[in-house]
MDAnalysis code that builds the backbone (N, CA, C; Angstrom):
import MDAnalysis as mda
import numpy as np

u = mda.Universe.empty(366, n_residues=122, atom_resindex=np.repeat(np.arange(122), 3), trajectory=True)
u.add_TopologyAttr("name", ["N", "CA", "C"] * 122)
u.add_TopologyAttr("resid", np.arange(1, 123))
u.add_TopologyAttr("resname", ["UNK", "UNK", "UNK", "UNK", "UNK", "UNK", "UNK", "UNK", "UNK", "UNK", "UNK", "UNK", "UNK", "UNK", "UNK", "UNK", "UNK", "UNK", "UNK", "UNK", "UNK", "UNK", "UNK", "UNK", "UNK", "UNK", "UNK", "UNK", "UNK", "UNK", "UNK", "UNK", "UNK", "UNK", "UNK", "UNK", "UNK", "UNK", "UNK", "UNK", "UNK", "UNK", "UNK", "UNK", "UNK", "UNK", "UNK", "UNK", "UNK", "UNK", "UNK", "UNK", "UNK", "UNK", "UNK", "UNK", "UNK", "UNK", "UNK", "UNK", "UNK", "UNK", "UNK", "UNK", "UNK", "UNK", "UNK", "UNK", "UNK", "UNK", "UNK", "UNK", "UNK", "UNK", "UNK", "UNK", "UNK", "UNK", "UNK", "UNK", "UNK", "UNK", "UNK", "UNK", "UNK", "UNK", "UNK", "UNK", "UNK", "UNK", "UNK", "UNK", "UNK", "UNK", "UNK", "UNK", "UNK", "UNK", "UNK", "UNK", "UNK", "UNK", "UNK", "UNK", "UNK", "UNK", "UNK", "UNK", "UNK", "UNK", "UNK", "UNK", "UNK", "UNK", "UNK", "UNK", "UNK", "UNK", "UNK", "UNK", "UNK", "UNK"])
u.atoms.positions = np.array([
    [-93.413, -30.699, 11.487],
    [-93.231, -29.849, 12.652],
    [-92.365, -28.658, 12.281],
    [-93.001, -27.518, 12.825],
    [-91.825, -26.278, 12.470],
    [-90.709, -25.965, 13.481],
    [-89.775, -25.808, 12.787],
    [-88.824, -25.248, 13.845],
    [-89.138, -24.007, 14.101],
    [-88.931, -23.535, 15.726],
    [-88.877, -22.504, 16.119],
    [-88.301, -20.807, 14.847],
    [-87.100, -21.494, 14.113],
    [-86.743, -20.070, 13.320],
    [-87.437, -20.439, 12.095],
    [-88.315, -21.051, 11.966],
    [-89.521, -20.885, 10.722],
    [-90.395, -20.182, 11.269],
    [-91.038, -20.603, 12.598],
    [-92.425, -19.887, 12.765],
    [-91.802, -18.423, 13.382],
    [-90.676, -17.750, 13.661],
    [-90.432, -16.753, 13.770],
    [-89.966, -16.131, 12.645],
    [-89.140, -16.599, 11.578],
    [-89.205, -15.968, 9.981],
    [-91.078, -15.695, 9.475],
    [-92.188, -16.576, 9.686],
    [-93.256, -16.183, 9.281],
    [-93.790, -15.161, 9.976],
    [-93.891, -14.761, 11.245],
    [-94.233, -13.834, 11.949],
    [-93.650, -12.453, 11.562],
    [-92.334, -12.336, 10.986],
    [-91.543, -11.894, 10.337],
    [-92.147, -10.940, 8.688],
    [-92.402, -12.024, 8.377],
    [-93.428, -11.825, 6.953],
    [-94.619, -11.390, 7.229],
    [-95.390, -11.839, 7.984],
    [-96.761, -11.337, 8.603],
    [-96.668, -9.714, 9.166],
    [-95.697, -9.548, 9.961],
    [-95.352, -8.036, 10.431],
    [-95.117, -7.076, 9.425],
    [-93.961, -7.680, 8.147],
    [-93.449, -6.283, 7.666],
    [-94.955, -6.549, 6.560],
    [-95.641, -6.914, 6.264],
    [-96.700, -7.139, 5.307],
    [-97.618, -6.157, 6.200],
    [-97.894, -6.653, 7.777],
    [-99.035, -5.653, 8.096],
    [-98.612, -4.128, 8.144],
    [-97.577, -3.987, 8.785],
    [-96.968, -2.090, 8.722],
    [-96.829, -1.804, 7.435],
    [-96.853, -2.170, 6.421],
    [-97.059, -1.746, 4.837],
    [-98.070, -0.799, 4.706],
    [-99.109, -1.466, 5.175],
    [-100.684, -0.373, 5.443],
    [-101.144, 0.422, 6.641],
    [-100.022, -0.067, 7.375],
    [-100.749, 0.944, 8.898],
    [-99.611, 1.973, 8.978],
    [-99.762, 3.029, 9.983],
    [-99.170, 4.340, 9.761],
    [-99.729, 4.904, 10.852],
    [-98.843, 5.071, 12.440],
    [-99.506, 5.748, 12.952],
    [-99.241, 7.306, 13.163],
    [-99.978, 7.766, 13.112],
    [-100.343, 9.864, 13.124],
    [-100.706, 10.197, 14.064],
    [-100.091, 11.415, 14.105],
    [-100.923, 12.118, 15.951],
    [-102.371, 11.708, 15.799],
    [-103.276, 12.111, 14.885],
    [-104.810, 11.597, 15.207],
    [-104.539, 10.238, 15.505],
    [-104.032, 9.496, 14.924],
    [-104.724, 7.902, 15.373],
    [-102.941, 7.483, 15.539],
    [-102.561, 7.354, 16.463],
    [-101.175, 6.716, 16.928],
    [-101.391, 5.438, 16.683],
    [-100.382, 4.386, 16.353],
    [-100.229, 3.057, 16.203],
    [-100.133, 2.324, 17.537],
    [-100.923, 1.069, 17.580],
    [-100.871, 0.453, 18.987],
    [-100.447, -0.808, 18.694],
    [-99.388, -1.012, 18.909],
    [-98.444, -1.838, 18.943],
    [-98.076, -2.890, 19.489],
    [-98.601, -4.489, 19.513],
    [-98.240, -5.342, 20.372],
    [-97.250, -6.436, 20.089],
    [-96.327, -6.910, 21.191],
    [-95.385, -8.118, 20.809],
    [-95.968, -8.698, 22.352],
    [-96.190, -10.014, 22.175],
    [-96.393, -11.361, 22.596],
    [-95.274, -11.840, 22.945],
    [-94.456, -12.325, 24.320],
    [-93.486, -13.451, 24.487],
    [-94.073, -14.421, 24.952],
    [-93.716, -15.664, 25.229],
    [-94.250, -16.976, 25.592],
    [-94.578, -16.746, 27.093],
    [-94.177, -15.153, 27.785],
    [-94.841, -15.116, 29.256],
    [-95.628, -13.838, 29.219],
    [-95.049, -12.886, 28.569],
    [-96.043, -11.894, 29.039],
    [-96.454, -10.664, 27.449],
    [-96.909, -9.964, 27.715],
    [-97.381, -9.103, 26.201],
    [-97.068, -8.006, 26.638],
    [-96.961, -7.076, 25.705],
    [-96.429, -5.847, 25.754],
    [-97.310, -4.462, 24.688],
    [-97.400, -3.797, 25.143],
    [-98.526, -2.778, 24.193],
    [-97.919, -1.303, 24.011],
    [-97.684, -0.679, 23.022],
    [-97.682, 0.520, 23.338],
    [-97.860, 0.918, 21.980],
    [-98.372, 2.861, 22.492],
    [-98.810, 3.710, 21.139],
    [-97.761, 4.021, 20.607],
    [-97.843, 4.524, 19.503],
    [-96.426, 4.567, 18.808],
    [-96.079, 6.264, 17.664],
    [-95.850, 7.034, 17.529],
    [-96.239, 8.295, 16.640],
    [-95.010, 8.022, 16.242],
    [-95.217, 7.401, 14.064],
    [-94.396, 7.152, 13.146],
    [-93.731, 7.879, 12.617],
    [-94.195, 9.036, 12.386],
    [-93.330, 10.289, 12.217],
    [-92.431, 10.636, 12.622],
    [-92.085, 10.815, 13.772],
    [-91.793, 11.236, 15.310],
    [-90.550, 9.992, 15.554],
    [-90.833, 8.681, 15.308],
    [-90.170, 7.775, 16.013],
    [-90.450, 7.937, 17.336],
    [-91.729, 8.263, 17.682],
    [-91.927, 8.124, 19.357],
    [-92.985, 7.375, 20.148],
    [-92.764, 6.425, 21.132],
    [-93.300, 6.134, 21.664],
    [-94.071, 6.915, 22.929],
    [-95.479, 7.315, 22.944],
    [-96.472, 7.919, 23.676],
    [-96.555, 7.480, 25.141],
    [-96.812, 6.034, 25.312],
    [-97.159, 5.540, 26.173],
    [-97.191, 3.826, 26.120],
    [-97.166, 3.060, 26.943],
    [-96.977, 1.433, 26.743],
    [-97.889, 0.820, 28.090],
    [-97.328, -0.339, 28.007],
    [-98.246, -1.026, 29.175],
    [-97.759, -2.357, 29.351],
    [-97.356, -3.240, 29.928],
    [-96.981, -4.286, 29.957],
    [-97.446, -5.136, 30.640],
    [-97.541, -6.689, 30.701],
    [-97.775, -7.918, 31.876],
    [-96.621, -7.498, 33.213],
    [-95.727, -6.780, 32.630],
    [-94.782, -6.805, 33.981],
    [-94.927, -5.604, 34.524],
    [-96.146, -4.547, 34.595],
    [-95.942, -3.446, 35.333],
    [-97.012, -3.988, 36.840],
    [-96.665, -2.925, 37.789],
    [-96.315, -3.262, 39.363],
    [-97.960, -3.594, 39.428],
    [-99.105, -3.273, 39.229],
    [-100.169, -3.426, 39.441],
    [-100.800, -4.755, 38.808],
    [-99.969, -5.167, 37.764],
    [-100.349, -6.710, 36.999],
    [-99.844, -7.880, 37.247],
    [-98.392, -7.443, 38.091],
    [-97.660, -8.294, 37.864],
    [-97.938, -9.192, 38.663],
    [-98.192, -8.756, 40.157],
    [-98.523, -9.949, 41.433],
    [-99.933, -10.496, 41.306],
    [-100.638, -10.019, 40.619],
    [-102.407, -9.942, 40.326],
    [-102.487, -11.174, 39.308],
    [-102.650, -12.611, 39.314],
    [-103.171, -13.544, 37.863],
    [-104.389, -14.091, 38.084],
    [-105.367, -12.949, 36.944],
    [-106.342, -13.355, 37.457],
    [-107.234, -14.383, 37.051],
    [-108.178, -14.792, 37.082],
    [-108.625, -16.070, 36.455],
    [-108.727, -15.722, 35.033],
    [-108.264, -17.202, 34.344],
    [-108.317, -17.087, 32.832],
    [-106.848, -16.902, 31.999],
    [-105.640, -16.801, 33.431],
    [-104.152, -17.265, 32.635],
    [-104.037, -15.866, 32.060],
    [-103.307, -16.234, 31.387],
    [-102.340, -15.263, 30.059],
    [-103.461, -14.552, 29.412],
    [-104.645, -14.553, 29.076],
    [-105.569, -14.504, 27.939],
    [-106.098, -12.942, 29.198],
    [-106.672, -13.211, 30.363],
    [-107.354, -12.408, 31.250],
    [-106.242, -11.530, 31.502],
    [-104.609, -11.780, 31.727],
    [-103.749, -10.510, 31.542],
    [-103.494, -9.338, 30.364],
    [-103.916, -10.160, 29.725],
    [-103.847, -9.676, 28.146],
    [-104.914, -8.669, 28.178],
    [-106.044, -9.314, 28.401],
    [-107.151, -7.949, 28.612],
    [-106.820, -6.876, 29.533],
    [-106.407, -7.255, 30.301],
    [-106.085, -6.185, 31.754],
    [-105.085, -5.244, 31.194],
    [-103.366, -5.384, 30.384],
    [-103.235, -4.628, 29.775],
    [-103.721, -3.620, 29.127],
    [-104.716, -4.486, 27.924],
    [-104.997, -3.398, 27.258],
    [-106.144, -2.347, 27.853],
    [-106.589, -2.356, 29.082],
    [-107.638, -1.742, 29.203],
    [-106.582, -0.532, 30.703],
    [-105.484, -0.919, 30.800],
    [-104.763, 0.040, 31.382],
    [-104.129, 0.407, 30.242],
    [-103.855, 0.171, 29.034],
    [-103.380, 1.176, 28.219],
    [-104.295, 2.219, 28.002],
    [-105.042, 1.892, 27.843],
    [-106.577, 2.876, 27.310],
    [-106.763, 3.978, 27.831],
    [-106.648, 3.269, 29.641],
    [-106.616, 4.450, 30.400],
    [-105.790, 5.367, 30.203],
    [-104.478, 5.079, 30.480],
    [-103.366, 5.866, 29.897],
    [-103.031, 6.601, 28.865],
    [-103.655, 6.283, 27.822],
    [-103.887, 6.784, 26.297],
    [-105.125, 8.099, 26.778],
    [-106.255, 7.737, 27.061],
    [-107.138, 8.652, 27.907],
    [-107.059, 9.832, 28.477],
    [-106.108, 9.273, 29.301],
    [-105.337, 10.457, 30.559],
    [-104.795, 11.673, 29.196],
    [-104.112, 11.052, 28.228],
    [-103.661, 12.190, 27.055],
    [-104.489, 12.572, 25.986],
    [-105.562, 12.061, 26.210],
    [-106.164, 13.024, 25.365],
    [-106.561, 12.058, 23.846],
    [-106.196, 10.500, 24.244],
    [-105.777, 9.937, 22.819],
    [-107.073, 8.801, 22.801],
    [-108.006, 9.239, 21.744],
    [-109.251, 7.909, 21.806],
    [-109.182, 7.185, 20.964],
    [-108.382, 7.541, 19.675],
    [-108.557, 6.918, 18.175],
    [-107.055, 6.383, 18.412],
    [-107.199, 4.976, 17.839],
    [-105.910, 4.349, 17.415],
    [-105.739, 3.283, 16.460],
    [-104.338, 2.811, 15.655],
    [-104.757, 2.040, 14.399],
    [-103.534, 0.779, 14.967],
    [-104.070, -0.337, 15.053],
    [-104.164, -1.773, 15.331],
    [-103.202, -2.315, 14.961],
    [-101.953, -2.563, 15.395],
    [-100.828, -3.276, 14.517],
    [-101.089, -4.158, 15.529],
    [-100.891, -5.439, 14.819],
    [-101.205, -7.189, 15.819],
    [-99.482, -7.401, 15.746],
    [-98.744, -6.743, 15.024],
    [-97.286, -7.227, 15.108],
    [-97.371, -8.819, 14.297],
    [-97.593, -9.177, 13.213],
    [-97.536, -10.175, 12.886],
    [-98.356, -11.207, 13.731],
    [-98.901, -11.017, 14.702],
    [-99.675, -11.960, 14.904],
    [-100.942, -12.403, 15.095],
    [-101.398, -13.416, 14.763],
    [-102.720, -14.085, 14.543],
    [-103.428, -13.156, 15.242],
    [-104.795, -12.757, 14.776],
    [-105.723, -11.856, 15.637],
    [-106.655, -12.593, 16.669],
    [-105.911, -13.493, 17.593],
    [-106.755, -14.647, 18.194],
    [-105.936, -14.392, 19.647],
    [-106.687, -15.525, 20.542],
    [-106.102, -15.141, 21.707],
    [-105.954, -14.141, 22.656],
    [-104.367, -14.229, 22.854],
    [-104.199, -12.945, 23.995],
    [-103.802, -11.628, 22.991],
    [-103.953, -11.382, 21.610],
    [-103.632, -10.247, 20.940],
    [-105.285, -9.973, 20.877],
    [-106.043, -10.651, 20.154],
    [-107.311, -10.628, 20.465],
    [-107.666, -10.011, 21.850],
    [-107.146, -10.432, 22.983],
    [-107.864, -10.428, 24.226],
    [-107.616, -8.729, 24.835],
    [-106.010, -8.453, 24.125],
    [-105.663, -7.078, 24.651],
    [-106.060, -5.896, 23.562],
    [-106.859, -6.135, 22.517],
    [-107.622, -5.264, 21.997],
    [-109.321, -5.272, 22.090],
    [-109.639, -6.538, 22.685],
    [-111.206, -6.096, 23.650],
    [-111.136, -5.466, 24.780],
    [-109.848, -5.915, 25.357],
    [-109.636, -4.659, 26.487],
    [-109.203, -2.935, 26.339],
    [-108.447, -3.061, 25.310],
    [-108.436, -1.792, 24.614],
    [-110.083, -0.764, 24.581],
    [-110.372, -1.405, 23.703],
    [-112.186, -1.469, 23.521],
    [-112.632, -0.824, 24.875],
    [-112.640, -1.518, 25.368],
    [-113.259, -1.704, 26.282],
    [-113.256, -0.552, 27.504],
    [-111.559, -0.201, 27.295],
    [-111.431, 1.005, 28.529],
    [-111.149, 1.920, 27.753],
    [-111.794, 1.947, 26.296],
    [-112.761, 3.613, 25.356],
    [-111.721, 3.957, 24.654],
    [-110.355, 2.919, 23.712],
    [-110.302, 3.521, 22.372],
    [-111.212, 3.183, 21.534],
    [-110.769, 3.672, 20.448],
    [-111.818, 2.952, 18.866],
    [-110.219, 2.605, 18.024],
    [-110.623, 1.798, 17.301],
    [-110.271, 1.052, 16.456],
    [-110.810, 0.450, 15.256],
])
């Protein structure tokens, strides 16, 4: 069985291993997700800059009272497809995929078909 500060030291390793190769640029800003055990969190990111564009969260006012069928996994989509919009609204269609160290399954999975879905590319 792992203890909790193992499987967060590996997530750890998994993260600084994936930002090794990703890099986000005004053309394609970095989209950025961290996972807590309640809700997910998304946002674009311009590396250069140190600036964050735009985000999206399980806890903003339109998601938060709303659970819709399918748990955590169906919020996860709903995020990412109000990030999209939002990314949209600026002008931003292209973006490059940081999972933040984590598994590409699930609700990280779920908030980049929603991504997809409300018209970035990736």
């Amino acid at each position: 069985m792992f203890k909790q500060e193992d499987r967060r030291e590996a997530r750890d390793r998994r993260h600084r291993r994936v930002r090794r190769k990703l890099c986000g640029t005004a053309g394609r800003p970095r989209l950025s997700v961290f996972r807590s055990a309640r809700h997910i969190y998304a946002q674009l990111i311009l590396d250069g800059e140190g600036r964050t564009l735009v985000g999206a969260s399980s806890l903003e006012p339109e998601l938060r009272g709303k659970q819709p069928e399918g748990g955590k996994v169906a919020v996860a989509r709903a995020v990412g497809d109000l990030l999209a919009r939002r990314a949209r609204e600026l002008g931003i269609s292209a973006v490059v995929f940081d999972r933040g160290g984590y598994l590409y399954h699930g609700r990280v999975a779920a908030l980049a078909e929603g991504a997809r879905q409300g018209g970035l590319e990736f």
